[in-house]
C-alpha positions as CSV (number, residue, x, y, z in Angstrom):
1,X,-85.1,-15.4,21.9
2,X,-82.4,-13.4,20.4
3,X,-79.6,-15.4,21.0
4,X,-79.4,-16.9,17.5
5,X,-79.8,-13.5,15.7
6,X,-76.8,-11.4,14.5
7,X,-75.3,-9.0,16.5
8,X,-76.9,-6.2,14.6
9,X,-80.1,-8.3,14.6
10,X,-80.1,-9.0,18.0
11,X,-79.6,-5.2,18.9
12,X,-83.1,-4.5,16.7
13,X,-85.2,-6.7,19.1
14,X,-83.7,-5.5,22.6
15,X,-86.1,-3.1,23.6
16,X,-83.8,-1.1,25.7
17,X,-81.5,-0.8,22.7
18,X,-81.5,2.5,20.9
19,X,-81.5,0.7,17.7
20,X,-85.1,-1.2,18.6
21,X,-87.7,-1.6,15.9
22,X,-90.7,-2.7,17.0
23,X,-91.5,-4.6,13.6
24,X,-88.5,-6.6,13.6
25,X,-88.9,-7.3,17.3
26,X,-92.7,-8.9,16.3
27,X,-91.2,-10.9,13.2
28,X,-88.6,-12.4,15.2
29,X,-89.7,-12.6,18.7
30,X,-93.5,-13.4,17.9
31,X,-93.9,-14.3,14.7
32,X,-96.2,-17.5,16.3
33,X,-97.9,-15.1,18.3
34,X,-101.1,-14.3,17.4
35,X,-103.3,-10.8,16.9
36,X,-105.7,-11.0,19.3
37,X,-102.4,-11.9,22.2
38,X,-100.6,-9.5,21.0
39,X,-103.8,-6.9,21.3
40,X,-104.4,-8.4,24.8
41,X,-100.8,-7.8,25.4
42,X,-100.4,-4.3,24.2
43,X,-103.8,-3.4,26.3
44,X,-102.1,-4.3,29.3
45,X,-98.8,-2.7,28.8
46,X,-101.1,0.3,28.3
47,X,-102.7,-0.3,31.3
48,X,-99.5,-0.8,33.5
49,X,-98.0,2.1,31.6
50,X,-100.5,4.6,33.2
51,X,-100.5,2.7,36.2
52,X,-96.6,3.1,36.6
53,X,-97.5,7.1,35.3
54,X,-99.4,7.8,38.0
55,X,-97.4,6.1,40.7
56,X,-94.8,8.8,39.6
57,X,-96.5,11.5,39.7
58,X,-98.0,10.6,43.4
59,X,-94.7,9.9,44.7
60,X,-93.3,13.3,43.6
61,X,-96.4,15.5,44.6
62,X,-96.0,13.7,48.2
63,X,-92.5,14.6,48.0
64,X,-92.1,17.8,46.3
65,X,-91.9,19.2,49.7
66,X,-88.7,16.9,50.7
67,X,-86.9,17.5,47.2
68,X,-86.8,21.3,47.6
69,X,-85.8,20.9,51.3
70,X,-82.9,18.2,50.1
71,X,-81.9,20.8,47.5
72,X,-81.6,24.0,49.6
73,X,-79.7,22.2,52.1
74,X,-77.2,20.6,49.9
75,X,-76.7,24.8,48.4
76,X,-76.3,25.6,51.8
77,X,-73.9,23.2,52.4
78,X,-72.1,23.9,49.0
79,X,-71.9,27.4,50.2
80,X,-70.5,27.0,53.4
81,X,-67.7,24.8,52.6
82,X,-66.6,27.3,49.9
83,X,-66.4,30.2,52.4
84,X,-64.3,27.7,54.7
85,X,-62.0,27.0,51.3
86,X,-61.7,30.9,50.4
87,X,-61.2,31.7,54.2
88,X,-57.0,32.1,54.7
89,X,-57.4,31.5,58.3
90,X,-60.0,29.2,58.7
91,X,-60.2,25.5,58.8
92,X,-60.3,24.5,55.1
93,X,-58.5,22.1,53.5
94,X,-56.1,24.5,51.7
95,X,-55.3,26.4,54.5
96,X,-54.8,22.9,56.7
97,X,-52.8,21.4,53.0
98,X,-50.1,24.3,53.4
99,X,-49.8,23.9,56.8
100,X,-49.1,20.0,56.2
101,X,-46.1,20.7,53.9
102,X,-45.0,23.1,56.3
103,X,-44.8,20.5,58.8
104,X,-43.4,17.9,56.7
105,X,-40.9,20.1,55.4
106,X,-39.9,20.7,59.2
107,X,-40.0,17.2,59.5
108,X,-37.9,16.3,56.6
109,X,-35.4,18.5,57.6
110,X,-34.8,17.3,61.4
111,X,-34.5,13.5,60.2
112,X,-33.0,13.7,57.2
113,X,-29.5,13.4,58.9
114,X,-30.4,10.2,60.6
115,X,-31.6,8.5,57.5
């Protein structure tokens, strides 16, 4: 199909491209195609289209419900961990990072004289 175009060709008749034109894409790809397929054609992608539409819709009206739940947990989540982080004394990961170099300052400091 468009593997014998030029590059900036071949990006005119990918339909995912931004650069698609839809007249170049029916010269090239079907210019043996003819009117009445392509009408056929373009009634069914119209068809599938709103089928696909409404499949979307359905699956997020059955669950809206779920999102919002996802969402408020995932805040409270957020928020918690920050009140662990900004907590000196609590079990966060800054507070447990110090105490690491702490420790492997300590650490350093004992061996060092046997290495």
């Amino acid at each position: 199909m468009s593997q014998g175009l030029e590059p900036n060709m071949r990006d005119k008749v990918i339909y995912s491209s931004p650069n698609f034109d839809p007249k170049v894409f029916l010269s090239w790809v079907h210019k043996d195609t003819s009117a009445a397929d392509l009408e056929a054609s373009a009634l069914t992608l119209k068809t599938d289209l709103k089928g696909r539409t409404q499949q979307k819709k359905l699956l997020v009206k059955e669950n809206f419900d779920c999102f919002v739940s996802c969402k408020t947990t995932i805040d409270d989540i957020e928020s918690k961990l920050r009140q662990i982080e900004e907590d000196p004394e609590g079990a966060g990961t800054a507070h447990l990072y110090s105490v690491t170099l702490k420790i492997s300052g300590v650490a350093n400091r004992a061996f060092e004289p046997r290495l």
